[in-house]
ROKOL-611304 format. One record per residue (C-alpha): y, z, x; residue number from 1; residue in three letters. Coordinates in steps of 0.5 Angstrom, whole numbers, padded with zeros to 4 digits, m for minus. Layout:
REM residues N
<north = Y, up = Z, east = X, nr = NUM, rest = ALA>
...
This chain:
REM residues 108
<north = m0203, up = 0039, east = 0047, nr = 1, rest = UNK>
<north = m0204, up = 0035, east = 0053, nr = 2, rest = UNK>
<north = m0210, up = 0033, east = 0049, nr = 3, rest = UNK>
<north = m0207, up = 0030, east = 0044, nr = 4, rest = UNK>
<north = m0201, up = 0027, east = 0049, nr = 5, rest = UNK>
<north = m0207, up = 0024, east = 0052, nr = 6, rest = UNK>
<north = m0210, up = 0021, east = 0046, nr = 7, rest = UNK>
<north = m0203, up = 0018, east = 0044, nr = 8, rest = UNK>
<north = m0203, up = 0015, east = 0050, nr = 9, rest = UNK>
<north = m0210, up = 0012, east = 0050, nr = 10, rest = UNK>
<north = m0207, up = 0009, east = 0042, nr = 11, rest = UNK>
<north = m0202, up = 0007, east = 0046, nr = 12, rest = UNK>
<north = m0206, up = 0003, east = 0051, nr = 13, rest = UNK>
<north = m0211, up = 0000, east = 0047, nr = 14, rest = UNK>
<north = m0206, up = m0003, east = 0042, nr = 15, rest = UNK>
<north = m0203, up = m0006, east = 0049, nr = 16, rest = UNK>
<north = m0209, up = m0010, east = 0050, nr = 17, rest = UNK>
<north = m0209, up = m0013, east = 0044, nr = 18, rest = UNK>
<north = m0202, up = m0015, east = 0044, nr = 19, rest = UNK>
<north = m0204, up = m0018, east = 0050, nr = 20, rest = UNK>
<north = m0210, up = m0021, east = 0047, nr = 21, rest = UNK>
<north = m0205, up = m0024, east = 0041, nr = 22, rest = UNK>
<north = m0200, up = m0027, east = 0045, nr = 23, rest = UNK>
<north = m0195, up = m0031, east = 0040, nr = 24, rest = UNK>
<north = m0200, up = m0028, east = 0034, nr = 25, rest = UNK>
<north = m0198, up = m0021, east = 0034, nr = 26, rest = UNK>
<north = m0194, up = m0019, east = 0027, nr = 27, rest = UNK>
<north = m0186, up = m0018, east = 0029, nr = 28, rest = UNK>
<north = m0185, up = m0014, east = 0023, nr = 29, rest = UNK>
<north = m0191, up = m0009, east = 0025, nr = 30, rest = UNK>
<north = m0189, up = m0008, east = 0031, nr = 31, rest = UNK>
<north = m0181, up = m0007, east = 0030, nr = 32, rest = UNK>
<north = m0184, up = m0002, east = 0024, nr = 33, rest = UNK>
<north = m0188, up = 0003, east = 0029, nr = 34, rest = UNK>
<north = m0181, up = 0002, east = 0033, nr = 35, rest = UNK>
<north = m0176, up = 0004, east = 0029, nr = 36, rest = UNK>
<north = m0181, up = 0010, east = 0027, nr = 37, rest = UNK>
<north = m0182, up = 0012, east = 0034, nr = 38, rest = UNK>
<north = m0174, up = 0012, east = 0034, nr = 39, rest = UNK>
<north = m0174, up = 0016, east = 0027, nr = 40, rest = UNK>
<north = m0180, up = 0021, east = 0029, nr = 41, rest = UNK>
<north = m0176, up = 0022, east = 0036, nr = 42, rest = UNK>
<north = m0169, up = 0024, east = 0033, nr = 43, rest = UNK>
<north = m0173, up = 0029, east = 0028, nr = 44, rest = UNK>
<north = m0175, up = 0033, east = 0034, nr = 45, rest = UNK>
<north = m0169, up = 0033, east = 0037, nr = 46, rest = UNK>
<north = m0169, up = 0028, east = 0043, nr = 47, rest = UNK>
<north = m0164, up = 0024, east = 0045, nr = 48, rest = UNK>
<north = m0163, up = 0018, east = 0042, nr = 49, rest = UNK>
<north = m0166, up = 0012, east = 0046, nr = 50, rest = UNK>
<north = m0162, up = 0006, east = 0046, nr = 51, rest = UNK>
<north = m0168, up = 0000, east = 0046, nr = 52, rest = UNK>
<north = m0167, up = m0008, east = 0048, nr = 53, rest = UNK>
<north = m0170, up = m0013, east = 0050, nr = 54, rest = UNK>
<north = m0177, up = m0017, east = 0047, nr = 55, rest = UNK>
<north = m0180, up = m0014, east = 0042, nr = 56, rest = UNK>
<north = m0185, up = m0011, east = 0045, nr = 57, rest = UNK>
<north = m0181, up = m0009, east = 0051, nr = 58, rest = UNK>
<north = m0176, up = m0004, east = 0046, nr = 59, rest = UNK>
<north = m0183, up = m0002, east = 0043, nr = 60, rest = UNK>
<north = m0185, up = 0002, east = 0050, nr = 61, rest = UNK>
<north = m0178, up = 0005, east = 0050, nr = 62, rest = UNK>
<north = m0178, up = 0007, east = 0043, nr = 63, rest = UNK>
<north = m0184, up = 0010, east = 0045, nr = 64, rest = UNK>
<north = m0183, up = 0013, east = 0051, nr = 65, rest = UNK>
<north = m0177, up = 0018, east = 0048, nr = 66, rest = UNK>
<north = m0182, up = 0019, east = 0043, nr = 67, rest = UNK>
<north = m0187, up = 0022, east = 0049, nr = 68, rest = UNK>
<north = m0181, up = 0025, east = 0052, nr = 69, rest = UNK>
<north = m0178, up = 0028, east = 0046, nr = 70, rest = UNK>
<north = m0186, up = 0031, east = 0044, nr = 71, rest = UNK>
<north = m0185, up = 0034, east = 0051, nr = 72, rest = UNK>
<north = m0179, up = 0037, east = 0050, nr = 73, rest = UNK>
<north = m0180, up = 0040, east = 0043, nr = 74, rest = UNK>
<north = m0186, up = 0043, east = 0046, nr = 75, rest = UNK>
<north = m0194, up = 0044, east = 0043, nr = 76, rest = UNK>
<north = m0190, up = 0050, east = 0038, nr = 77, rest = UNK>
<north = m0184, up = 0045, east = 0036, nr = 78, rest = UNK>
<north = m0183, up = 0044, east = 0029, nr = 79, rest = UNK>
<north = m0187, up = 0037, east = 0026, nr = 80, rest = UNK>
<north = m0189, up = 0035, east = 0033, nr = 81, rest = UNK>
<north = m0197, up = 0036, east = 0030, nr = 82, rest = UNK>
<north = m0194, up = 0031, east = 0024, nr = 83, rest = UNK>
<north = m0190, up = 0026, east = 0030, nr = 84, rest = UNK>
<north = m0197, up = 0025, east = 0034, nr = 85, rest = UNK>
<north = m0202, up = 0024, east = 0029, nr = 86, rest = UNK>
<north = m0197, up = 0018, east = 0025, nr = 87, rest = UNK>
<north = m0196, up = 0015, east = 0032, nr = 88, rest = UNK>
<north = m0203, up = 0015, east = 0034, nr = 89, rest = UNK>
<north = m0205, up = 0012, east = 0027, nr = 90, rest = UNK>
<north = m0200, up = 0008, east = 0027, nr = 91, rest = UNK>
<north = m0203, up = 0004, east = 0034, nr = 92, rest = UNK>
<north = m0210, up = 0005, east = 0032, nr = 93, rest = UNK>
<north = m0209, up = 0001, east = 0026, nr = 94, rest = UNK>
<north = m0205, up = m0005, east = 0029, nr = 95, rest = UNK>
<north = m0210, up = m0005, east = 0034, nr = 96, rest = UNK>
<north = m0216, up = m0005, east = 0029, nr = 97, rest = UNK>
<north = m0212, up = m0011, east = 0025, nr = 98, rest = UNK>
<north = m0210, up = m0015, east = 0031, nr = 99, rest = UNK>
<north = m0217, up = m0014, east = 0033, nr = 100, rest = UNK>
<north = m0220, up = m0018, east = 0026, nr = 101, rest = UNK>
<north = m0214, up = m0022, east = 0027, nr = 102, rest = UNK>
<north = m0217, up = m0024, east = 0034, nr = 103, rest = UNK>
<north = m0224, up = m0024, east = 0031, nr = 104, rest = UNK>
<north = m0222, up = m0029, east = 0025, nr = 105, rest = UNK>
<north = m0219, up = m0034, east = 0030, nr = 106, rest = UNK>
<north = m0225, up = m0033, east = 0033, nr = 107, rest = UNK>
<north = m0229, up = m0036, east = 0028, nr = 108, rest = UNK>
């Protein structure tokens, strides 16, 4: 369980550094979507509801924080807890590879 609580981590981190690497180009809509999901899955596993403000990315690591602290609290056994990391960790990977070709088509 950690494992996976790590790899969703590393999702996490390697999505931040291409929004970095983004800047201004990284797609809003894609990034309210992971958000609002990370809000959904969390309230699904019954953590609290998190209130999220601020700039877009910023209420995307807030969603994402309560997401992390409801998968604690619900436990490596807790219903849906499989299904919620591996939607996140997809959800990441794959804005991360899209802002990735994104980049590489800005490059070229």
């Amino acid at each position: 369980f950690e494992r996976y609580l790590h790899w969703l981590e590393l999702a996490r981190e390697l999505l931040a550094d291409r929004l970095d690497a983004a800047g201004d180009a990284a797609p809003r809509d894609a990034l309210e979507r992971i958000a609002k999901q990370d809000l959904l899955l969390t309230a699904q596993l019954g953590g609290s509801p998190t209130e999220i403000g601020g700039e877009l990315v910023d209420r995307l690591y807030q969603a994402r924080d309560g997401l992390t602290a409801a998968l604690e609290g619900a436990g490596a056994m807790g219903d849906g807890v499989r299904r919620a990391v591996r939607l996140a960790i997809a959800d990441d990977l794959r804005l991360a590879d899209h802002l990735a070709d994104q980049l590489a088509g800005a490059a070229s």
